[in-house]
C-alpha positions as semicolon CSV with decimal commas, in nm:
position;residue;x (nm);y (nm);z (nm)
1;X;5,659;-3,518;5,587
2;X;5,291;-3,383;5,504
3;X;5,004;-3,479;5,748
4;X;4,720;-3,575;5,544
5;X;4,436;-3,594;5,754
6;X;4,626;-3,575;6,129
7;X;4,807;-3,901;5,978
8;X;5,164;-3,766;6,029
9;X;5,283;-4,139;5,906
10;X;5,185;-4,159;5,517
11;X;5,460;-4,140;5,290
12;X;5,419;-3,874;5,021
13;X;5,485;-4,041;4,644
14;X;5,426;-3,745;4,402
15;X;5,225;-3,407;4,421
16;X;5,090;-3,210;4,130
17;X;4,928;-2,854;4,175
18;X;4,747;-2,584;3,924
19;X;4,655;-2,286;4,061
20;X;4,355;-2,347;4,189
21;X;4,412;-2,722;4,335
22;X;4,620;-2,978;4,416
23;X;4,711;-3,337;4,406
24;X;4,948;-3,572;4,620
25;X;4,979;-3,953;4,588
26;X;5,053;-4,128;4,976
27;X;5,133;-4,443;5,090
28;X;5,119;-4,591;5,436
29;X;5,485;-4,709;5,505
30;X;5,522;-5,046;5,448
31;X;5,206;-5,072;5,191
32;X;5,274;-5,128;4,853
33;X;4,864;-4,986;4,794
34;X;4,899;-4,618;4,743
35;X;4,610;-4,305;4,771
36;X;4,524;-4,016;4,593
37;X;4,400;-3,730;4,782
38;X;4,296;-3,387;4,628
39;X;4,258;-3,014;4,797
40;X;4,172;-2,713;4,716
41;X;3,869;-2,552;4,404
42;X;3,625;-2,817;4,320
43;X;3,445;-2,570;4,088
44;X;3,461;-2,757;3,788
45;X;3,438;-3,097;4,016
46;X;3,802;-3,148;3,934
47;X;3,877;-3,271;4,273
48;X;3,703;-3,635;4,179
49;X;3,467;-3,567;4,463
50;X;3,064;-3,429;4,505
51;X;3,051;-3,187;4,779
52;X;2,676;-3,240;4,992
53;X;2,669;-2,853;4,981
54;X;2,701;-2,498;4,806
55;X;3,063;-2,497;4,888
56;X;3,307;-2,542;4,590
57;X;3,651;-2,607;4,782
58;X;3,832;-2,821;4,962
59;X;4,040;-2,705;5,249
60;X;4,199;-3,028;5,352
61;X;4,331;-3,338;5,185
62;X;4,063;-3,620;5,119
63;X;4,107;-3,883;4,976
64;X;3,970;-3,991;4,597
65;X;3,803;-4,307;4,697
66;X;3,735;-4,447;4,340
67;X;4,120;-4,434;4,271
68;X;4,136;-4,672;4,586
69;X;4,395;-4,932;4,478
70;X;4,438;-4,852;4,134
71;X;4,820;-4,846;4,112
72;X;4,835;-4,451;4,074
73;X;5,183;-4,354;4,000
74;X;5,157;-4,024;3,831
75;X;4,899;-3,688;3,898
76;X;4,888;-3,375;3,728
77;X;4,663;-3,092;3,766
78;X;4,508;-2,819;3,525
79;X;4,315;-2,527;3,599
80;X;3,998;-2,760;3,606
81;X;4,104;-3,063;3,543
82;X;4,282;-3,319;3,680
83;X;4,480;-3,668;3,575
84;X;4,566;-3,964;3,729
85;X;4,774;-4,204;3,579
């Protein structure tokens, strides 16, 4: 199982990666409300997220907290873009 965050218990749905970032969908075990969280080049802001600084990448997975219980079933990634379904 993927730790997203140091959360060792989330519950990995579907993951999508280009090859510059990537996508997985999680769910805490027992939720029916699922997450998106993006890593990796935010150069084109493909990541959903502003960063407060120069840096263009992610390192980690964070979460995409507009796509907060949306019903997200389905990701896919380009080289800078990215699609949530």
């Amino acid at each position: 199982m993927l730790s997203v965050q140091g959360d060792d218990s989330l519950e990995i749905q579907a993951v999508a990666a280009s090859g510059f970032h990537t996508l997985a969908i999680v769910r805490p075990p027992g939720s029916s409300m699922s997450t998106v969280y993006a890593w990796g080049s935010n150069s084109q802001r493909q990541l959903g997220i502003d960063l407060d600084d120069d840096e263009d990448r992610v390192c980690f997975p964070v979460p995409i907290v507009p796509l907060f219980g949306k019903g997200i079933r389905q990701v896919a990634c380009g080289s800078g873009h990215s699609v949530a379904l």
